[in-house]
C-alpha positions in Angstrom: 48.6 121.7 88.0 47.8 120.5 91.4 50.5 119.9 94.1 51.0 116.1 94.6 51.1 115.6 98.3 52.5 112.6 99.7 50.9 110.5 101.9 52.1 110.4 105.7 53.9 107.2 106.8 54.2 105.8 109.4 57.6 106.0 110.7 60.2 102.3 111.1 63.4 101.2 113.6 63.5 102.7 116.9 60.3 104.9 116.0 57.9 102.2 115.3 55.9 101.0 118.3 55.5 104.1 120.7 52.1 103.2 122.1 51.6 106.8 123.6 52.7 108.4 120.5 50.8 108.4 116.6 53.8 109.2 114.1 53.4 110.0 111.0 56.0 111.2 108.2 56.0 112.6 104.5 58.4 114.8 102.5 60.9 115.8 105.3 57.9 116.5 108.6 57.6 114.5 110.8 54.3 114.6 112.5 54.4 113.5 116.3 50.7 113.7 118.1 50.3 112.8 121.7 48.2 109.9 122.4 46.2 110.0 125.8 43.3 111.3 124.9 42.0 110.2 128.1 44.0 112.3 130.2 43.6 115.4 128.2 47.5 114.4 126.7 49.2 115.4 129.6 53.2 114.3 130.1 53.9 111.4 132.6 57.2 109.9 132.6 56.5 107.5 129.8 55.3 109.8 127.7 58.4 111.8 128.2 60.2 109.0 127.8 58.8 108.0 124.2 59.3 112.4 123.2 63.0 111.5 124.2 63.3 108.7 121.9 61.9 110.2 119.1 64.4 113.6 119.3 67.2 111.3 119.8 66.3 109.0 117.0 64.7 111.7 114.1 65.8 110.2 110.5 68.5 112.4 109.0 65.6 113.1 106.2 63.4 115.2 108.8 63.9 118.5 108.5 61.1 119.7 111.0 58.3 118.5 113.3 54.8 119.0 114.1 53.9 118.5 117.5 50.0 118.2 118.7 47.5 115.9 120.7 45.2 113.5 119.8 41.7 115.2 121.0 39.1 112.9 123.0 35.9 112.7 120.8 33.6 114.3 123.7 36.0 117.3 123.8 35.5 117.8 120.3 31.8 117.7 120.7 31.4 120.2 123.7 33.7 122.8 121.9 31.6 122.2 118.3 28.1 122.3 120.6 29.2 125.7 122.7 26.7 128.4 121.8 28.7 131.3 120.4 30.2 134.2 122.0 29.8 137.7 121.7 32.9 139.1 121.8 32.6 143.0 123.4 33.5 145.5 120.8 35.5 148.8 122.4 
């Protein structure tokens, strides 16, 4: 029998309506991706200030969190169009 897997929600209250943060819950994760694609996701103070409001505001029902970065599409497509590389055996 397959495993049912909820779908993510996003999350309400003090957690709804961070602009540079995309969160996303289901069964107990919470899933917090950084949202300046732009500027390669990197921390300024009101990004810092939205990560500080979601530690101090985590539901009681989150039992861990996932934290990555929301990738800019032409990133993606440079890595995926690299030629491969030979890795040097000893």
């Amino acid at each position: 029998m397959p495993l049912a897997i909820a779908p993510l929600s996003p999350p309400a209250g003090p957690l709804a309506g961070l602009p540079l943060l995309h969160l996303e819950q289901a069964r107990g994760v919470l899933q917090v991706r950084l949202n300046r694609p732009a500027k390669r996701n990197s921390i300024n103070d009101g990004l810092l200030a939205q990560l500080h409001a979601v530690h101090v505001n985590v539901p009681a029902d989150i039992g861990a969190a996932v934290l990555n970065g929301a990738a800019a599409k032409e990133r993606v497509r440079a890595f995926l169009d690299r030629p491969a590389h030979k890795v040097d055996q000893p």
